[in-house]
C-alpha positions in Angstrom: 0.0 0.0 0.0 1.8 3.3 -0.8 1.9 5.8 1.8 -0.8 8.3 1.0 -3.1 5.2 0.5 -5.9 4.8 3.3 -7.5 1.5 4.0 -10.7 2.7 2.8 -9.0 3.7 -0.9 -7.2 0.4 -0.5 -10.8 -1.5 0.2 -11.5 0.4 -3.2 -9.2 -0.5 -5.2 -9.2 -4.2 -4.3 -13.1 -4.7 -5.1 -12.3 -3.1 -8.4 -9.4 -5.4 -9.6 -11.6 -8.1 -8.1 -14.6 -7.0 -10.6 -12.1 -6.2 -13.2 -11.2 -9.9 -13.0 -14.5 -11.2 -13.2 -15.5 -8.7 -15.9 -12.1 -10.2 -17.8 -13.7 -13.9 -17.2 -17.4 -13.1 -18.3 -15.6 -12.1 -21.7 -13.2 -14.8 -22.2 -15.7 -17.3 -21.1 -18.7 -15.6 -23.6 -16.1 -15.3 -26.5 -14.9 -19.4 -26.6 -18.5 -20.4 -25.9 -20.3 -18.0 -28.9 -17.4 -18.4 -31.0 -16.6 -22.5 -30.8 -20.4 -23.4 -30.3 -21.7 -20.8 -32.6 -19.6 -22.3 -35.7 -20.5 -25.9 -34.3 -24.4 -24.9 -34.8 -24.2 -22.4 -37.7 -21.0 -23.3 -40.1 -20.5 -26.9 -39.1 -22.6 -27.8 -41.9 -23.9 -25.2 -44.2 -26.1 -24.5 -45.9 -27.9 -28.5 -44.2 -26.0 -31.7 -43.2 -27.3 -33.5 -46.6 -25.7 -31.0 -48.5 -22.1 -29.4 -46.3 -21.3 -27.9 -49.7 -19.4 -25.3 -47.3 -19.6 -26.2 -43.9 -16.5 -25.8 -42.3 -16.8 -29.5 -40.5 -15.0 -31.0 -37.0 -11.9 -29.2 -38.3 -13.3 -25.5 -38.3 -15.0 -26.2 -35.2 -11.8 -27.6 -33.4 -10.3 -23.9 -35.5 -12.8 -22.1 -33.8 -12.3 -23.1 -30.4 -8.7 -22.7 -30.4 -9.0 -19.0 -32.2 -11.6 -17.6 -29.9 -8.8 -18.6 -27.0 -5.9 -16.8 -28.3 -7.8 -13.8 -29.7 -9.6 -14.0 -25.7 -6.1 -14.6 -23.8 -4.8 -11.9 -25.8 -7.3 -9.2 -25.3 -8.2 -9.7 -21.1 -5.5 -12.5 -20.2 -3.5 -9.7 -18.6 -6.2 -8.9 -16.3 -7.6 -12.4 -15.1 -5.2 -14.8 -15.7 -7.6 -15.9 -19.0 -8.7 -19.0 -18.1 -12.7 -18.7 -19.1 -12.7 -22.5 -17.9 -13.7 -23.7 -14.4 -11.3 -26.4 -14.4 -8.5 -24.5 -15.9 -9.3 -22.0 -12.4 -8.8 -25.0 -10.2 -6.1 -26.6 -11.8 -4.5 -22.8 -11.2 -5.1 -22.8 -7.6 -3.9 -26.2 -7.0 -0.8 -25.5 -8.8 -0.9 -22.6 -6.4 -0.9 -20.1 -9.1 -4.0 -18.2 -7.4 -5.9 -18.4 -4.3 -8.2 -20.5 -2.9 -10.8 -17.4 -2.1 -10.8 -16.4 -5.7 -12.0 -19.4 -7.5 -16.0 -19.3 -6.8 -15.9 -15.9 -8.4 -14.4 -16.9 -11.4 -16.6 -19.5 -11.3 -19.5 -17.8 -11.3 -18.3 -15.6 -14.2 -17.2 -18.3 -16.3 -20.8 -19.5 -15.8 -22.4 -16.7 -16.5 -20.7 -15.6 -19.8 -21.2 -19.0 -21.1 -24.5 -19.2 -20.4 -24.9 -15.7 -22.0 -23.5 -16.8 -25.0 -25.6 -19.9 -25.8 -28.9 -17.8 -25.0 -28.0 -15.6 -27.3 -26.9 -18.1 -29.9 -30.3 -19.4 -29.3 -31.7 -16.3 -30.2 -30.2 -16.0 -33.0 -31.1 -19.6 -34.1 -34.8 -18.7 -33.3 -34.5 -16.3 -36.4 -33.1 -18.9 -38.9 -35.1 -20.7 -41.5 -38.0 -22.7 -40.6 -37.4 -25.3 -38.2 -33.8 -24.3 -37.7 -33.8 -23.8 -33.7 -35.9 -26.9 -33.1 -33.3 -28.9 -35.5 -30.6 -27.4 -33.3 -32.3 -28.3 -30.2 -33.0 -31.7 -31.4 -29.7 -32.4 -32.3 -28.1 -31.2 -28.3 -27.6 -27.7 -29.0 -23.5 -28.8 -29.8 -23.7 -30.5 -26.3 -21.3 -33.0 -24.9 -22.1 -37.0 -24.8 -21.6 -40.3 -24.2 -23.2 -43.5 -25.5 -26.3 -42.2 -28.2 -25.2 -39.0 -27.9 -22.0 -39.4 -28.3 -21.1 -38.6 -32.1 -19.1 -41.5 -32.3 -21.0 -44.0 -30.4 -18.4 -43.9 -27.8 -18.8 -45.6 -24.2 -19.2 -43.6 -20.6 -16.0 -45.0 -19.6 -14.3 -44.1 -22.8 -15.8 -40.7 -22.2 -14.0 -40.5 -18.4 -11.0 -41.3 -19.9 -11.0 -38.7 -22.6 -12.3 -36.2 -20.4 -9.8 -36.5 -17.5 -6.8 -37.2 -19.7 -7.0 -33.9 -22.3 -8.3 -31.7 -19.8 -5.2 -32.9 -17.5 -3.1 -32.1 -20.7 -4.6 -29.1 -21.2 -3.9 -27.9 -18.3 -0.1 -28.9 -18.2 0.3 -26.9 -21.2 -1.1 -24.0 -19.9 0.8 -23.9 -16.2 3.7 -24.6 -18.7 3.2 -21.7 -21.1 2.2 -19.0 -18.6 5.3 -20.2 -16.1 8.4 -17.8 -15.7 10.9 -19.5 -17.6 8.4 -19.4 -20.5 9.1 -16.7 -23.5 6.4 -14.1 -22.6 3.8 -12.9 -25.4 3.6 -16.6 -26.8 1.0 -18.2 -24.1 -2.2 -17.8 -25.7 -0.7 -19.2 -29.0 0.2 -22.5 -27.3 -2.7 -22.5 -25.4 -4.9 -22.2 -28.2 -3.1 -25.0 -30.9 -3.6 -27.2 -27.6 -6.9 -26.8 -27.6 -7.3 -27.0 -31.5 -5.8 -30.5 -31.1 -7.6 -31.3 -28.0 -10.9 -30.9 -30.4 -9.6 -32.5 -33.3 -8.9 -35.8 -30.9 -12.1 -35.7 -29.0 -14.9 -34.1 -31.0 -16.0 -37.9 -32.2 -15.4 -39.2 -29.0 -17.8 -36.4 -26.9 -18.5 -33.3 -29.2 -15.2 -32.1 -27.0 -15.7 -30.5 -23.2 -12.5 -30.1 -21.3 -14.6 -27.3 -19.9 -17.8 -27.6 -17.3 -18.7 -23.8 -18.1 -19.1 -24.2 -22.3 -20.9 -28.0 -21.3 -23.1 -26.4 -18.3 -24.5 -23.5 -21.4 -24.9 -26.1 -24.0 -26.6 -28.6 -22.0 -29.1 -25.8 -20.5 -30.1 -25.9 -24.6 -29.7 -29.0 -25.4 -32.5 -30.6 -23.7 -33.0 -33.3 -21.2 -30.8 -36.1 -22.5 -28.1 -33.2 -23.0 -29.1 -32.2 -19.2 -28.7 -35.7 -17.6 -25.2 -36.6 -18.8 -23.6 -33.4 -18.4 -22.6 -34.4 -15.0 -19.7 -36.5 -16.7 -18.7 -33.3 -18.3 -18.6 -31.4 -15.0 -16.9 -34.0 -12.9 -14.7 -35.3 -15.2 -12.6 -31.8 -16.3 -12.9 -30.8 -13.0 -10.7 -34.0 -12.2 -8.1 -33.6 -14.9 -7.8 -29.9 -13.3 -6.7 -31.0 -10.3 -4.5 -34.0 -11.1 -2.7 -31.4 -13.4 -2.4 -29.3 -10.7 -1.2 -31.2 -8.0 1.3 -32.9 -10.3 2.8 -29.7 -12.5 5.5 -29.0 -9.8 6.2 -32.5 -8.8 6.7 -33.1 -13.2 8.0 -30.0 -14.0 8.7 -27.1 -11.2 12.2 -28.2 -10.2 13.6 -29.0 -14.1 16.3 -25.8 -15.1 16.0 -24.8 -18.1 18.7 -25.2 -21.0 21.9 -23.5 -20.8 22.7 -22.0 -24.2 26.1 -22.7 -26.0 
């Protein structure tokens, strides 16, 4: 606190970096959710899935997640941390990287800015051609899956496995990237291609989570098939989170880097 700084200005100035952080988290979390799931339910197959003439398929989707992460962690990453992802915010507290008493707020933001983005998506959809928002609906609103619902066909187990594993990964990349030793100003490029390659892996396997916010705001859309599994899709990220967590320093925090010739 500087010298001419009284508690009550202090108070102030907290609460507003606090709200600045959640403002920071809203966005992120609103611009990966509208951006990845509004090419998944617009551009995925255009102008129908009979005829994808110039639908920009699983690879445009997995594109569009990774974009909207970089072009996020760019713009507000220097003010929350950018992690728009509740299990990227607990893997970064476990990891020690933030505290404890800061993660239900970004929580709630991340929540709320993907749920903002999918109603608004919705709305949106409501104004297509006839039968275009029921067709989405019907089809899980680009909501996660397993079994039937999984694009693929793929199991519950097969689904944990996925889950936990990718969003462990994920996670490991980003406590990585955003470390000391890394080379500053290239984060949000690594952490987006990881996520690009995270979707290209998994979007047969699940339709891709690695994120409990964007599968709580699908599934709110999706219906109530899309409702009753995204459990796996909350529990399962959440896990990855923290085994990435707890493990990054044990892996990683005491390796030097390479001395230079």
């Amino acid at each position: 606190m500087a010298r001419d700084e009284s508690p009550a200005t202090a108070a102030t100035t907290h609460e507003s970096t606090r709200v600045g952080r959640w403002a920071a988290e809203v966005f992120g979390t609103f611009v990966l959710v509208f951006g990845g799931v509004g090419t998944a339910i617009f551009a995925a197959n255009f102008p129908d899935p009979d005829d994808n003439s110039l639908g920009v398929g699983f690879l445009g989707v997995a594109l569009a997640f990774g974009l909207t992460v970089v072009v996020a962690a760019y713009a507000v990453g220097n003010i929350s941390g950018g992690h728009f992802n509740p299990a990227v915010t607990l893997g970064a507290a476990m990891a020690g990287r933030m505290p404890w008493r800061d993660v239900p707020g970004y929580w709630i933001a991340q929540l709320a800015g993907g749920i903002l983005a999918t109603t608004l998506l919705c709305a949106i959809a409501a104004g297509g051609p006839n039968g275009f928002l029921s067709n989405a609906v019907d089809g899980g609103f680009a909501s996660n899956g397993f079994g039937e619902h999984s694009p693929g066909g793929f199991n519950l187990l097969s689904v944990i496995i996925a889950e936990v594993l990718l969003t462990a990964l994920f996670l490991y990349v980003i406590l990585g990237a955003t470390s000391e030793r890394s080379t500053p100003g290239f984060a949000p490029l690594a952490i987006g291609l990881s996520l690009t390659l995270i979707h290209l892996i998994s979007i047969p396997i699940d339709n891709t989570s690695v994120n409990p916010a964007r599968s709580i705001a699908t599934a709110l859309y999706g219906g109530p098939d899309a409702l009753a599994q995204v459990w796996v899709f909350i529990l399962a990220p959440l896990l990855g989170g923290l085994i990435a967590g707890a493990t990054y320093k044990m892996l990683f925090g005491r390796l030097q880097p390479a001395r230079t010739r």
